[in-house]
C-alpha positions in Angstrom: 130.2 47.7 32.2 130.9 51.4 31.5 127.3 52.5 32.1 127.7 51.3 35.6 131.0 54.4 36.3 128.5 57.0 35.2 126.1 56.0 37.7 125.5 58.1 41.0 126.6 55.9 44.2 124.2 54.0 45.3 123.0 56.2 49.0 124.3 54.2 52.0 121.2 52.3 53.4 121.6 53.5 56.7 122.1 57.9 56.2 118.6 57.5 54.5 116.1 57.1 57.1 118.4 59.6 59.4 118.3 61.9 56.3 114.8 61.7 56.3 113.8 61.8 59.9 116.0 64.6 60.1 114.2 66.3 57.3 110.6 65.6 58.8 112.6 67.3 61.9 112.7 70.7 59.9 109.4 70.6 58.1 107.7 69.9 61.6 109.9 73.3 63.2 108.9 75.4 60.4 105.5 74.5 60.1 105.2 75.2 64.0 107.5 78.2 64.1 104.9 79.8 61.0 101.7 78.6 62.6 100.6 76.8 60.0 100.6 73.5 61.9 97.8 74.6 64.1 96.2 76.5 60.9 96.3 72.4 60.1 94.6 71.6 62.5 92.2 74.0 62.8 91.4 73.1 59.0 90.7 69.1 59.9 88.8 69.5 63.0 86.4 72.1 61.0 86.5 69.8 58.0 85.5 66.7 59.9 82.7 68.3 61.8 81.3 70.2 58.7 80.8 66.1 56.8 79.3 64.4 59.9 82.8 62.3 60.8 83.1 63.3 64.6 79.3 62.4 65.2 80.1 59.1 63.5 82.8 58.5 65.6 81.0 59.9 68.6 78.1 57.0 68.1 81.1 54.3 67.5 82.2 54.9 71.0 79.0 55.4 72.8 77.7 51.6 70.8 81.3 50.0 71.6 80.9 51.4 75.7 77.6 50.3 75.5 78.5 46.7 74.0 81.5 46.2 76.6 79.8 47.7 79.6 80.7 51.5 80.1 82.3 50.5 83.1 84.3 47.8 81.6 85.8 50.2 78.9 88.7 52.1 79.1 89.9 55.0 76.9 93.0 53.4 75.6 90.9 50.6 74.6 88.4 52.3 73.4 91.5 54.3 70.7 93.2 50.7 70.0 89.4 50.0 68.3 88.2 53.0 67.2 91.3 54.3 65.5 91.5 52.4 62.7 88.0 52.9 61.7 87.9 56.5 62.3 91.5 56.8 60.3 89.5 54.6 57.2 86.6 56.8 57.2 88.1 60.3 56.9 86.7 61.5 53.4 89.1 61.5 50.9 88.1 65.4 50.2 89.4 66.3 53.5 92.7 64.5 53.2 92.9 66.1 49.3 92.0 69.7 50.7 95.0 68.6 53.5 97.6 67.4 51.0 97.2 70.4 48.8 97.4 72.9 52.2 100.5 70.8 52.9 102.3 71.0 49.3 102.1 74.3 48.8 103.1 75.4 52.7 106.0 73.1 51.1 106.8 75.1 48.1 106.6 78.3 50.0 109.3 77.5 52.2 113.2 77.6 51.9 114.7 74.8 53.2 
């Protein structure tokens, strides 16, 4: 059982999501504090107009108000069902081109 001393402590099960959530914490302040959150954002509303997305998800509302009754719909109804679809059909380009943004705003920073 030797092997087993020169192993690193196993991390307590309960500092690693606080670790982590404190982590996300930092990443979120720096990526607002720089601008590059909106940037974000900016990026993936341009993206998902430019390849036809928001229209799709445009005429999935408009058929789903239609089906229900567009008085008999409500808008947090109306996310509950939509949301997964639209969150499926995002083109894997745009959540590459996203990722990549992300990773490197990531290696530029000092945490």
């Amino acid at each position: 059982m030797r092997a087993s001393i020169n192993r690193p402590p196993t991390p307590d099960a309960d500092e690693e999501p606080e670790r982590e959530s404190a982590l996300v914490e930092v990443i979120n302040v720096k990526m607002v504090e720089s601008g590059e959150k909106e940037k974000l954002k900016e990026l993936l509303r341009e993206r998902l107009i430019e390849c036809g997305w928001r229209d799709e998800m445009k005429a999935l509302c408009r058929a789903y108000a239609r089906k229900k009754g567009r008085n008999n719909v409500t808008i947090d109804e109306l996310v509950q069902v939509i949301t997964p679809k639209g969150r499926a059909s995002i083109p894997d380009s745009v959540k590459t081109e996203l990722l990549q943004r992300i990773q490197s705003f990531l290696t530029s920073i000092v945490l």
